[in-house]
N, C-alpha and C positions, 0 to 999 in steps of 0.2 A: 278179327286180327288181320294186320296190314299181310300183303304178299310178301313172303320173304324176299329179302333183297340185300346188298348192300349197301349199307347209307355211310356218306361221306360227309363231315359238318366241317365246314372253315373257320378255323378256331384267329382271332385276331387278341391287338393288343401286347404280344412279348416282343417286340420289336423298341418298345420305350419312343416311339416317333413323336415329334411335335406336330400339331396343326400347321397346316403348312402357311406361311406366311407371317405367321402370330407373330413372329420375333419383330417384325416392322410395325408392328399396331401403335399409332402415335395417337395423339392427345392436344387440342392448342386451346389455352382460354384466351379468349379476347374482352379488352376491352370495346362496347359498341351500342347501339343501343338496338331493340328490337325489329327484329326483319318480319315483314309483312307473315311468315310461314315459321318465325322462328321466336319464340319470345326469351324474355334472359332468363339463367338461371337453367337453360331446358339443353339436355344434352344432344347433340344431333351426328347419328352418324351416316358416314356416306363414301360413297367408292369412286368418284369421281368431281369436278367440279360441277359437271354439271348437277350434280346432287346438291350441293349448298345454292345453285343459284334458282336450282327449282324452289326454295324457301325465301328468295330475296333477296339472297346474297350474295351482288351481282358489280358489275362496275357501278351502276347510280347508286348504288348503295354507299359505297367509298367516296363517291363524289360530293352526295348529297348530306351525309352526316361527316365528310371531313375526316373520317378513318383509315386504315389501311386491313381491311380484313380479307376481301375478294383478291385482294392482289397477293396476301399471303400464302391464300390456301391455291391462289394458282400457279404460283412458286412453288411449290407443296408438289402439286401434280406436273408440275412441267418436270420435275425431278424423279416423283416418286412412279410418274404414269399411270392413265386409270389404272385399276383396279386397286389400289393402295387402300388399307382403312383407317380412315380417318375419322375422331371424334371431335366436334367441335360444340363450345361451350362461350356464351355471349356471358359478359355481368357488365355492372353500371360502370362509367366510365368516370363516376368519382370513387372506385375500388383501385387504391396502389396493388404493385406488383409484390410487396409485403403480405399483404391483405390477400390475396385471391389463392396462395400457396400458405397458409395459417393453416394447418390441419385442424383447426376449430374451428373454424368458416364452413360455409358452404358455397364455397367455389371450385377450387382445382379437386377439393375431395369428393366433390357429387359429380364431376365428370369421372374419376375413376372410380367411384362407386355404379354409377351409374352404367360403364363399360363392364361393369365384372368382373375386373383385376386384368382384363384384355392389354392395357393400354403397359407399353415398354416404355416410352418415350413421351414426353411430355413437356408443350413447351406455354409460354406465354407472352401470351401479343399486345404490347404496353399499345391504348391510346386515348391519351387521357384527356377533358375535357378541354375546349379552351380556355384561355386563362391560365393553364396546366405553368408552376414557375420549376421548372426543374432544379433542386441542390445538388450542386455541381463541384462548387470551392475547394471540399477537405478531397477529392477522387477523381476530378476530373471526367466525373459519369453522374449520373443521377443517383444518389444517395437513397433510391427506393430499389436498385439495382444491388447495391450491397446487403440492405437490408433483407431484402427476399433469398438471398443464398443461407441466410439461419432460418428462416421461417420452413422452405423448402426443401432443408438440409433434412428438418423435424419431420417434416411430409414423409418422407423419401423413409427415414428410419422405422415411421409407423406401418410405411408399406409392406418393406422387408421383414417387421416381424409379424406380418399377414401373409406371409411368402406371395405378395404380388410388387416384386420390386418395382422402381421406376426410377428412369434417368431423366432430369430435368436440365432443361436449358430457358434462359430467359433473356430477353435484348439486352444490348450493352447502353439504354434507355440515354439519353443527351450528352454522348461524349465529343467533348469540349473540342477534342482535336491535339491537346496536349498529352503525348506523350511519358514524356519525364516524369510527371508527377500522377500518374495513374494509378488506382489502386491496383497492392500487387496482389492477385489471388492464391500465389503461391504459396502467402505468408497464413492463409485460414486452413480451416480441416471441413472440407464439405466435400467430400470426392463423388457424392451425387448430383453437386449443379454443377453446369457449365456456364460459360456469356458467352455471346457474339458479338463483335462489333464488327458492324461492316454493311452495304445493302445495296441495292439496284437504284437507290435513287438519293437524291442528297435529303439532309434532315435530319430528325431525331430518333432515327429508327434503326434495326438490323435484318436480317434478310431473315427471322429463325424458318421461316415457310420451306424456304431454299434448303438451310441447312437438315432441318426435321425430315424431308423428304429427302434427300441424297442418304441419311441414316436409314431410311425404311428399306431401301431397297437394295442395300447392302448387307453380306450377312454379321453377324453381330463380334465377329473378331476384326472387320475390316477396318481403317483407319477413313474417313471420308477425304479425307486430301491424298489419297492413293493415286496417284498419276497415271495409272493404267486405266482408272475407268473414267478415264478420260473430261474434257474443262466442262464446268457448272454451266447449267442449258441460260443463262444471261449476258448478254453484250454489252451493257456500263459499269460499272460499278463505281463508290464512295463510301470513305471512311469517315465517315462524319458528316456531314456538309461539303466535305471536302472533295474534288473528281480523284478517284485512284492516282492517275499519272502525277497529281500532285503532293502526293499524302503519302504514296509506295516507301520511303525511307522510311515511315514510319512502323511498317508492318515488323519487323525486328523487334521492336520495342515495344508494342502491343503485345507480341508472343510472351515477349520474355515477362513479362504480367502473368501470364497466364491466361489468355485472351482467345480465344478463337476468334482470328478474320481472315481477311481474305488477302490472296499473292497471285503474282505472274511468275510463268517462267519462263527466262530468255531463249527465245528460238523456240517458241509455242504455243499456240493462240489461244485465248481465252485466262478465264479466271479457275482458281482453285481455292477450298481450305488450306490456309496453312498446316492446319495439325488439330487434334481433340483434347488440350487438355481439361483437367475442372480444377476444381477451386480449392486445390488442396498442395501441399509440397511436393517438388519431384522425385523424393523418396517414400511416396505413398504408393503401397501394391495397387490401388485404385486412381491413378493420375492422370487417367484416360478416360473417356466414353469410351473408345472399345475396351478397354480392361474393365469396364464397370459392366458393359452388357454384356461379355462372358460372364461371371460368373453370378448376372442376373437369370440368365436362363441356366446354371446349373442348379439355382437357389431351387427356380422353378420345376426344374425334373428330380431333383432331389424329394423335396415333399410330395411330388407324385408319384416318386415312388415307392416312400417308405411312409404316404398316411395310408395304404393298404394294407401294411401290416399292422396296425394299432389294436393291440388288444388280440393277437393271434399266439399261439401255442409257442410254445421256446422249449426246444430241448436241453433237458440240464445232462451235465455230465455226470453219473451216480457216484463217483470214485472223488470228486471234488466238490461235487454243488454250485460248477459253474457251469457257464453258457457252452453247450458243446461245440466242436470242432466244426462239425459238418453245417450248425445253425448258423456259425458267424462266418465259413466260406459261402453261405447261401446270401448272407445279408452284402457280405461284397460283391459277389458277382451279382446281384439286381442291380445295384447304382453303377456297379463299371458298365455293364449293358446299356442301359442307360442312356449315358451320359457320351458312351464311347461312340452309341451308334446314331443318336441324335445332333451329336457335336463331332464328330471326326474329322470334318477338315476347319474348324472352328479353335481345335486346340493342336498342342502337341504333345499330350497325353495327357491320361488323369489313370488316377489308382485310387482304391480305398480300403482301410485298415480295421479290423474288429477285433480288437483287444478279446482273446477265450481267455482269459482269467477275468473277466465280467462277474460278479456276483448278483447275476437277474434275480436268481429268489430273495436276495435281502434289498435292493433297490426298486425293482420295477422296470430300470432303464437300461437302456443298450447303447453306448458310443460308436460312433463312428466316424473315422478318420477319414476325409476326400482331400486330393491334392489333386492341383491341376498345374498341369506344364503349359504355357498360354503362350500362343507366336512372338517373333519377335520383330520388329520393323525397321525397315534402313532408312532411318530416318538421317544418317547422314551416310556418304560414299566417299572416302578418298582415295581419290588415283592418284599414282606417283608415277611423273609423266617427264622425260626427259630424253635426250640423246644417245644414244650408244658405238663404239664403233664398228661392232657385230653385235649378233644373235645368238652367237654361239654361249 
């Protein structure tokens, strides 16, 4: 027998904390072809650029095959800063942006298979062979761009009910430069994609690198065109083909699409997001990437907190035969803990409701109500600004 003594054991776990950093775990498939360390199809993850360029993927890699991959993921990091996690997934470059987010494929789904349900964010990096004729006509964007917001809408939904949600974004792939007649995203129901249009260089591209990393490293209520944290770490920008300084009237009318690109503002250097919306009406509770990535990570602490109970003892009330009192303040105060102490400056409040007139012995199941009170953003300020002849 041990010496008597006092033994002290550190109990962890009731605090409901998240892994710390998890909420910024991004995700990008590229179209590309095989790096010297990296073949397709093979997910790769890495915490730094110099991790992708240890496999190949490097500037002569973008030179020599004609793609934009190296330059993304160091966008990526110029934003997100080492230590960011990043997954990154090559497939063939005769794979559209349809194709590669198909939840029956094995593309965008065996990289988030392959992370583990890690991955929050998730975007994809159009570039497609030459020859590539982009369809432009009926949207003014490349007509594999609209079509991957259903394909990926499907993704996203399959995710969620795996409780490993994910928020996709994908380029705003060959836009025309026309305005006026842009598809309007407002007019679909996909509140899990977003587009970009917008990028560091002219062409047929968007910056998602840039924007995928400004979201990692922010926490998941923040809006990424937050003007406080200060202009995107790039010095050109174009919307299309087009230099900014000549396209800037345009950015209004992108928004009002429903477009995420990019804006100045007067009297302060550099570039910004306009704003996060996705691809859905602006009377959708989800119209946001930050409204979608709250209550993606409550989805997430929700389930981890209540698959601990599955299949555990329920006290019934003997005078009724239902759920008793003290079972269903115990099932709320685990998810308000939770959620309050994992997300507290994330939201502006949450509660949860457990219905004691429950009938567990004739169902099985136990309902529970979560409500979350979610920030809100100034996204406009008006000052009323004029003369007086006093103060008083």
């Amino acid at each position: 027998m041990a010496l008597p003594n006092v033994d002290i054991v550190l109990t962890t776990g009731a605090l409901g904390q998240t892994e710390a950093g998890a909420d910024g775990v991004v995700g990008i498939v590229f179209n590309g072809v095989a790096a010297t360390g990296l073949a397709l199809a093979t997910a790769k993850q890495g915490f730094s650029l110099a991790d992708f360029e240890a496999v190949g993927i490097n500037a002569a890699y973008d030179t020599t095959n004609s793609v934009e991959v190296w330059r993304q993921i160091k966008e990526f990091y110029d934003e997100a800063l080492t230590g960011a996690e990043l997954w990154v997934m090559l497939v063939s470059q005769a794979t559209n942006m349809q194709s590669i987010l198909d939840k029956t494929t094995t593309n965008a789904k065996s990289l988030l298979a392959a992370a583990g349900g890690r991955i929050r964010l998730l975007g994809v990096g159009r570039n497609p062979a030459g020859g590539y004729t982009p369809s432009t006509s009926a949207n003014q964007i490349d007509l594999d761009v609209i079509n991957a917001l259903t394909t990926g809408q499907a993704l996203a939904d399959e995710q969620q009910a795996a409780f490993a949600p994910v928020r996709i974004i994908v380029e705003g792939y060959a836009y025309t430069g026309t305005s006026g007649t842009l598809a309007n995203l407002k007019a679909l129901t996909k509140p899990n994609m977003a587009v970009l249009i917008g990028d560091t260089k002219t062409g047929a591209r968007a910056a998602i690198g840039l924007l995928l990393g400004r979201l990692a490293k922010v926490p998941v209520q923040r809006n990424p065109g937050r003007v406080k944290d200060g202009a995107l770490a790039i010095t050109t920008a174009f919307i299309g083909a087009t230099a900014f300084a000549a396209a800037e009237s345009t950015v209004g009318a992108i928004h009002d699409k429903g477009f995420i690109t990019l804006r100045r503002f007067v009297g302060k250097a550099g570039y910004y997001f306009t704003d996060d919306p996705t691809a859905t009406a602006a009377t959708d509770d989800y119209n946001s990437v930050a409204r979608g990535r709250i209550v993606d990570k409550a989805i997430r602490l929700a389930y981890a907190t209540f698959v601990e109970e599955i299949l555990d003892e329920v006290q019934i009330n003997p005078t009724n035969g239902q759920i008793a009192t003290v079972k269903a303040k115990y099932y709320e105060a685990i998810i308000e803990r939770a959620v309050l102490t994992a997300m507290a400056d994330e939201i502006s409040g949450f509660a949860a409701t457990v219905d004691p007139l429950q009938d567990v012995l004739a169902t099985g199941k136990i309902c529970v109500e979560a409500r979350i009170v979610p920030v809100g953003y100034a996204k406009t300020i008006q000052i009323k600004l004029g003369f007086a002849k006093s103060l008083a």
